[in-house]
NULOTOR-821586 format. One record per residue: x, y, z of N, C-alpha, C, CB in turn; residue in one letter. Coordinates in steps of 0.2 Angstrom, whole numbers, plus 5000, padded with zeros to 4 digits. Each point is the difference from the previous one (the first is absolute). Glycine has a CB too. Layout:
<pts>
XYZXYZXYZXYZA;...
</pts>
This chain:
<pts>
500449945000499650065000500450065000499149945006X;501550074996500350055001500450014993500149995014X;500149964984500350024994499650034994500649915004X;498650074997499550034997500150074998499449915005X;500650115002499950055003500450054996499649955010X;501150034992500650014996500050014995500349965005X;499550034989499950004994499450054999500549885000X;498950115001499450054999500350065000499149945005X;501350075002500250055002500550044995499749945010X;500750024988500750014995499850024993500649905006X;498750064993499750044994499550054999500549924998X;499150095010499950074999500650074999499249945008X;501350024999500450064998500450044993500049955011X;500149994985500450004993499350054997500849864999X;498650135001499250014996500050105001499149845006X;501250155000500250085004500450024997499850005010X;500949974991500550054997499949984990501049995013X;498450004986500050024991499550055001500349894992X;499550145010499850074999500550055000499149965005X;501450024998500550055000500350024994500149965009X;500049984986500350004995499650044995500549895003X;498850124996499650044998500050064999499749945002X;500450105007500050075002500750024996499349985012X;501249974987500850035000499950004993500849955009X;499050014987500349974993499250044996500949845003X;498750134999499450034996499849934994500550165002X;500049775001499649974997499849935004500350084990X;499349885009499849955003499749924998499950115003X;500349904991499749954995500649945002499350104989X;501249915013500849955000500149985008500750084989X;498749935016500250025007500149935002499450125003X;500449824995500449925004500550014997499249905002X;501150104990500649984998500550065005499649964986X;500350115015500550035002500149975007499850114994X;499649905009500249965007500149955003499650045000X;500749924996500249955000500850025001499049944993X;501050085002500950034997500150075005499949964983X;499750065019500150075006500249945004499150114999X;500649865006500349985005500649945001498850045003X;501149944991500649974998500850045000499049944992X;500950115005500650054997500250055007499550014987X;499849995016500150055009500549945003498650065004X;501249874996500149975006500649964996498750005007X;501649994989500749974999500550034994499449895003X;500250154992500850064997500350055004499650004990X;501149975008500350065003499950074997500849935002X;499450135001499850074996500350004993499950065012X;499749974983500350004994499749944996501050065004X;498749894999499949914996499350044997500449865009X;499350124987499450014995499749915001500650124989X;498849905012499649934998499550024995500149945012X;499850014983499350024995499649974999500450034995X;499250005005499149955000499850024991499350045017X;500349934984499750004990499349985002501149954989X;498450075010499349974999499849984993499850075009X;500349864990499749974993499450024995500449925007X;499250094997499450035000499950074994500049965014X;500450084989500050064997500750014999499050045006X;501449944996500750004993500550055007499250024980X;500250025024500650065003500449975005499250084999X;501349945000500549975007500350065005500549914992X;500050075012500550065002500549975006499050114997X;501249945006500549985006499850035008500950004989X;499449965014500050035007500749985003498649995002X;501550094999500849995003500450045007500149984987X;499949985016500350035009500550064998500049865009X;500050214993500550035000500550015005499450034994X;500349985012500449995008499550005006501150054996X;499449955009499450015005499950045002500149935002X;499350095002499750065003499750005007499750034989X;500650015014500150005008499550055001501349985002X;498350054993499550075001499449945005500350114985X;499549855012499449995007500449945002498650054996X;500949895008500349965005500049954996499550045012X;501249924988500349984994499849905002501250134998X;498949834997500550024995499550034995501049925003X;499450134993499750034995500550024995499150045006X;500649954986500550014994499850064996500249885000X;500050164998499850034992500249934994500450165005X;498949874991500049964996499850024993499849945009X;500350034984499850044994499549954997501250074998X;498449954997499649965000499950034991499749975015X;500349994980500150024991499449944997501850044999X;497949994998499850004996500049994994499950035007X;500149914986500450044994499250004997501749954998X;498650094996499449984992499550075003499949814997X;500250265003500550045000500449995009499350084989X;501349915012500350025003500150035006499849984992X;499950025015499850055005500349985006498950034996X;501649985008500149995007499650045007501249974992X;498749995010499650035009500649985005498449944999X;501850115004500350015007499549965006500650114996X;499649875009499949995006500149985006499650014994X;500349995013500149975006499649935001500350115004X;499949844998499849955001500249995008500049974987X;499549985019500349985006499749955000500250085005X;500349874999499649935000499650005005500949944995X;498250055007499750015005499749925000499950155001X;500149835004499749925000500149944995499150075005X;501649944993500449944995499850044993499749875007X;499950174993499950024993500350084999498949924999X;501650104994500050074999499450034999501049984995X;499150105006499350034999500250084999499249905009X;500550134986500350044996499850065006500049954985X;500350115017499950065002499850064999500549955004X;
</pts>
């Protein structure tokens, strides 16, 4: 039962931090492929690693890449870049890990 719990829980939270991705980026249509590859790229590249996601679907891809860390709120926290291609567009941002999951700021 607890592991249940665990889990429900794990993917509310993930279900939350893709709203974030919307507000920042303006778009929404890619938000399991990124978040997958967001918390992937938070939680094992080093700063500077790029990870890429592609959605089959619609052909769009892009990257999410750790830049360093950020001491500005209660850590751990990264700055992070976040591209787009097919045109082009990088998003800036703070990420912190809160309850096993990054969650943008």
């Amino acid at each position: 039962m607890g592991k249940l719990i665990a889990i429900i829980t794990s993917v509310w939270l993930i279900g939350c931090a893709n709203t974030s991705y919307y507000s920042l980026t303006g778009h929404s249509g890619q938000s399991e492929q990124i978040e997958r590859t967001f918390q992937h790229a938070l939680e094992y590249n080093k700063d500077g690693i790029a990870s890429h996601w592609h959605d089959k679907n619609t052909g769009k891809s892009g990257t999410i890449k750790p830049v360093y860390a950020s001491y500005k709120y209660k850590g751990p926290c990264r700055h992070f870049e976040i591209a787009y291609f097919d045109p082009t567009k990088y998003y800036h941002g703070i990420a912190c890990r809160r309850d096993q999951v990054w969650r943008i700021h």
